[in-house]
C-alpha positions as CSV (number, residue, x, y, z in Angstrom):
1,X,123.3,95.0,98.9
2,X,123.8,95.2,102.6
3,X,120.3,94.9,104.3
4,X,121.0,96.3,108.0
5,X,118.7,93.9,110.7
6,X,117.9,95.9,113.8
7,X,117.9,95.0,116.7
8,X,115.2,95.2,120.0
9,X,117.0,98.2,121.0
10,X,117.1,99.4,117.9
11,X,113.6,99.0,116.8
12,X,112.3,100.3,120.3
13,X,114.5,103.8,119.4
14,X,112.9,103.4,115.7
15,X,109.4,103.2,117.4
16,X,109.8,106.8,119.0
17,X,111.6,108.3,115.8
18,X,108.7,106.9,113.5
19,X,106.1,108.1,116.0
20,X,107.1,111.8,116.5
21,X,107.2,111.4,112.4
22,X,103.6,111.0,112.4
23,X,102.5,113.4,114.6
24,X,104.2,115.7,113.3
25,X,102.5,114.6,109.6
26,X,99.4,115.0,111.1
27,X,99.4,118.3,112.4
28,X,101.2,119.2,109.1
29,X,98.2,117.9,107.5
30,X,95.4,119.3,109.5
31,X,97.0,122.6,109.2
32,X,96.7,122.7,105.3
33,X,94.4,125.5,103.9
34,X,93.5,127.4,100.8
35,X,95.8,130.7,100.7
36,X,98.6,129.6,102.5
37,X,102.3,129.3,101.6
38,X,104.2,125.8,101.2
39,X,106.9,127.7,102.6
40,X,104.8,128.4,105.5
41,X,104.0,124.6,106.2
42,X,107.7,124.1,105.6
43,X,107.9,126.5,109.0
44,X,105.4,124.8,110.7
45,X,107.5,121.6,110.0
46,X,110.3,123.4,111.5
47,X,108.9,124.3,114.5
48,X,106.9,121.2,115.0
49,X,110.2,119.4,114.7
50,X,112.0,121.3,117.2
51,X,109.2,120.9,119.6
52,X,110.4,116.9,119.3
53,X,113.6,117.4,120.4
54,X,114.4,115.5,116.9
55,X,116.2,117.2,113.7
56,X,114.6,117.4,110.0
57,X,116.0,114.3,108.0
58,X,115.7,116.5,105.1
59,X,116.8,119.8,106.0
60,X,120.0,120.1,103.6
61,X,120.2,115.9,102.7
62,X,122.3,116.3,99.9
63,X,121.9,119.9,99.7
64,X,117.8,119.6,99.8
65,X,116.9,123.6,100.9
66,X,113.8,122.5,103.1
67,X,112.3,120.3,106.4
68,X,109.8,118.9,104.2
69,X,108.7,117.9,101.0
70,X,105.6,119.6,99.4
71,X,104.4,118.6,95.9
72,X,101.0,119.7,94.6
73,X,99.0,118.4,91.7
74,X,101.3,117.1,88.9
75,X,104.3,117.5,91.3
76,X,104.9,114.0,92.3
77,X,107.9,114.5,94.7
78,X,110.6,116.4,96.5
79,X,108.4,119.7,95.7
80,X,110.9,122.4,97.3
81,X,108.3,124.9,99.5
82,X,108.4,128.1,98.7
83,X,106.4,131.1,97.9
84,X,103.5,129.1,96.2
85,X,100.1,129.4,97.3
86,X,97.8,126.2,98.0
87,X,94.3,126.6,96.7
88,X,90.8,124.7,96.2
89,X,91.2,122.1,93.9
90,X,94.7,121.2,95.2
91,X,96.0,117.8,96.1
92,X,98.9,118.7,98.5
93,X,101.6,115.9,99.1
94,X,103.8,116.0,102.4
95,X,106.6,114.2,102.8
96,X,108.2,114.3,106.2
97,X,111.1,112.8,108.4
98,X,112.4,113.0,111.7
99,X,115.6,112.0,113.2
100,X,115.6,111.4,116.7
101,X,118.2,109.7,118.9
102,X,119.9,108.3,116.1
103,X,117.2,107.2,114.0
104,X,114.8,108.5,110.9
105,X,111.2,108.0,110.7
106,X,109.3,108.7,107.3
107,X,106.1,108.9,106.2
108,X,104.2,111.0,103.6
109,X,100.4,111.5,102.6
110,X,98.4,113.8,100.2
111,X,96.1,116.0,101.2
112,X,92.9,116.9,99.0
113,X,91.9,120.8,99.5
114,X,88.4,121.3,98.9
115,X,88.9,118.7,95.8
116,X,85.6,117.6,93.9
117,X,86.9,116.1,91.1
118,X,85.9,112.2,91.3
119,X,88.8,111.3,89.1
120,X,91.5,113.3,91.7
121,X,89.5,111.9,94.5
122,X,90.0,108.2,93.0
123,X,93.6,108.7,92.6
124,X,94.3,110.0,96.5
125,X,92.3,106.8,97.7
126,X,94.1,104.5,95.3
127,X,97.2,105.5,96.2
128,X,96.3,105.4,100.0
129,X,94.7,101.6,99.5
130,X,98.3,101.0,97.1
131,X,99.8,101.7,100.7
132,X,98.0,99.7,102.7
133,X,97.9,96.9,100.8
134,X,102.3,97.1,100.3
135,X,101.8,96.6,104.0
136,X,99.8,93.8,104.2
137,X,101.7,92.0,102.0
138,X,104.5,92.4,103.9
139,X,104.8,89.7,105.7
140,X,107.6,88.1,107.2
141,X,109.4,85.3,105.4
142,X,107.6,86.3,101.9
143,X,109.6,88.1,99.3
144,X,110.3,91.9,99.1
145,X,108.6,91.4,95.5
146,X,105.6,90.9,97.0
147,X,104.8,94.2,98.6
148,X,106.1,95.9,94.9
149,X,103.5,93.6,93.5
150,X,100.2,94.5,95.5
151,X,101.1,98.0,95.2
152,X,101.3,98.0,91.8
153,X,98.1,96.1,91.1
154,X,95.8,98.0,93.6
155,X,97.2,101.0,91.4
156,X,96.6,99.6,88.3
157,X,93.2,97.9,89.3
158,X,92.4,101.5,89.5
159,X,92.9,102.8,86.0
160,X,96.6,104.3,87.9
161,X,99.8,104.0,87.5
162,X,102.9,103.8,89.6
163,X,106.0,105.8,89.0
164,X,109.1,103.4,88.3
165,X,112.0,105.7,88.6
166,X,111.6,106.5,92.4
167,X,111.1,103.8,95.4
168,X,110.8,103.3,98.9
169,X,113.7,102.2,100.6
170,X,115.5,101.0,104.1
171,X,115.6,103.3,106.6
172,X,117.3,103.1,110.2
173,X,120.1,105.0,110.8
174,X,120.1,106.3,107.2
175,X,117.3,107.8,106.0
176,X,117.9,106.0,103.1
177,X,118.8,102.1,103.6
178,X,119.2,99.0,101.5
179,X,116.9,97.7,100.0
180,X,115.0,99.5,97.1
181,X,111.4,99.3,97.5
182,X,109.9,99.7,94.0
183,X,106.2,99.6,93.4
184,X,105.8,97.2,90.4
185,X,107.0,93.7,89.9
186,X,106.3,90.1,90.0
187,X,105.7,88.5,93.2
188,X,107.9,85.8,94.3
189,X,110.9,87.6,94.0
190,X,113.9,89.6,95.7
191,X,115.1,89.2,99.4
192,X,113.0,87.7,102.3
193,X,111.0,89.8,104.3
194,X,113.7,89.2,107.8
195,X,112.5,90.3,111.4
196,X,114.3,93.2,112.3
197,X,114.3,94.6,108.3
198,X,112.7,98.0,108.5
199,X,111.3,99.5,105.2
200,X,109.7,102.4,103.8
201,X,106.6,102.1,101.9
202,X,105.5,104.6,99.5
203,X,103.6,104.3,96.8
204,X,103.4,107.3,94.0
205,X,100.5,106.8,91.7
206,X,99.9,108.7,88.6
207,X,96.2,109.7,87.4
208,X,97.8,109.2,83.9
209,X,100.9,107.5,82.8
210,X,103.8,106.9,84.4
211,X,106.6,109.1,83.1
212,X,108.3,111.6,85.2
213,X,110.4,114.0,84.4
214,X,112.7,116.3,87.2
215,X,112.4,120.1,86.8
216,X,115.6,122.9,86.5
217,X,115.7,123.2,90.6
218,X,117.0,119.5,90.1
219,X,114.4,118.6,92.9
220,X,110.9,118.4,92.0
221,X,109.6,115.8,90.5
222,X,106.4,116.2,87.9
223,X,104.6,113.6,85.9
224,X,105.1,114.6,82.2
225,X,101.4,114.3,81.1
226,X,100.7,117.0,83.2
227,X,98.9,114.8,85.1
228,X,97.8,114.8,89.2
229,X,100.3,112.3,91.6
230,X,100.0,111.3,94.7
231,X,101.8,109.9,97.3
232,X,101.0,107.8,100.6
233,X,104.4,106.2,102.9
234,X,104.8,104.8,106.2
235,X,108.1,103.2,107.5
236,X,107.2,99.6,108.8
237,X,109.1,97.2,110.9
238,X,109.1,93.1,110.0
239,X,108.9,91.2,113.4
240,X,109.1,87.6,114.1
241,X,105.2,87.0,113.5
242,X,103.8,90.5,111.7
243,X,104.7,93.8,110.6
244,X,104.6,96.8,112.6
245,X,103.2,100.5,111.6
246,X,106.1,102.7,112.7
247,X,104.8,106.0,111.4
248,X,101.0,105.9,113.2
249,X,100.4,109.1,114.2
């Protein structure tokens, strides 16, 4: 394992990159609506992109077809977009990156589209708390473990549970660094939480259990119960006293 430290410089170029990566998540999100294409949002993405001056990190990553990520309901991740329709009930999961001046910012969040089920509505907040506790146990000097470890037991405090076969990662240069982020585990454990080490946090929480399975397109991800997923990330920088929110809109 090769964890890459970045420097001022680099974590001042890895500021921009991760903030054009949220706006442009946020005005993915807002622009979600019943009767629309994901292929459509995948445009959007495109355009919105462009508009950075900044290039899709996925757009053909190891042959990936789109410029974003859109999984819905059961779909957990790397939903391909396409010709399907979003409609009430939905829970829409976006999963973007830019890559700007030589750096990728990532960051992903599930939408709810006129949801009322309390159980759907309980997994979405979850999974968004999930996050937000990964990054507050983050914390610099402490063990990578511990952010795995608050994830999984916000998730599982819940009546969730986390996927195991898929984890956040490094990101910098790549969009996909050393080291693995998974979101289970003891605390305690793994490599220390260095300044310069920027991660990316993202938990996927399943309303049932936690098997996935990965559809023909060799892509999408669903959970095998049938069950909704969701998915919440932000890439996050470790500094000399805190950690740093990258991907804020």
């Amino acid at each position: 394992m090769k964890i890459i430290l970045k420097n001022k410089a680099e974590l001042d170029a890895m500021r921009v990159a991760g903030r054009l990566t949220g706006q442009v998540l946020k005005q993915v999100a807002e622009a979600v609506t019943p009767g629309m294409t994901t292929g459509e949002l995948d445009e959007l993405t495109r355009e919105l992109i462009r508009k950075t001056g900044g290039t899709p990190s996925f757009l053909n990553y190891n042959g990936y077809p789109g410029a974003i990520c859109i999984s819905i309901n059961d779909e957990v991740i790397h939903g391909i977009p396409g010709k399907r329709v979003v409609l009430p009930g939905d829970i829409v999961s976006l999963d973007v990156g830019v890559y700007y001046d030589g750096f990728h910012g990532d960051s992903a969040r599930t939408v709810m589209v006129g949801v009322t089920d309390p159980d759907v509505i309980r997994l979405v907040e979850t999974t968004r708390d999930a996050l937000a506790a990964g990054i507050a146990a983050a914390r610099p000097g402490g063990h990578l473990s511990d952010v795995s470890n608050a994830v999984q037991r916000v998730a599982e405090a819940a009546g969730c549970s986390v996927v195991r076969e898929f984890v956040g990662h490094g990101v910098g240069r790549h969009l996909h660094e050393d080291p693995q982020v998974p979101n289970y585990g003891a605390a305690g454990r793994g490599p220390i939480l260095k300044p310069g080490m920027t991660i990316a946090i993202e938990p996927m929480v399943n309303l049932g259990r936690p098997g996935v399975a990965v559809l023909d397109d060799d892509w999408t991800v669903v959970t095998r119960d049938g069950k909704p997923s969701a998915h919440f990330e932000h890439t996050v920088a470790v500094l000399e006293e805190k950690v740093e929110v990258l991907t804020l809109a």
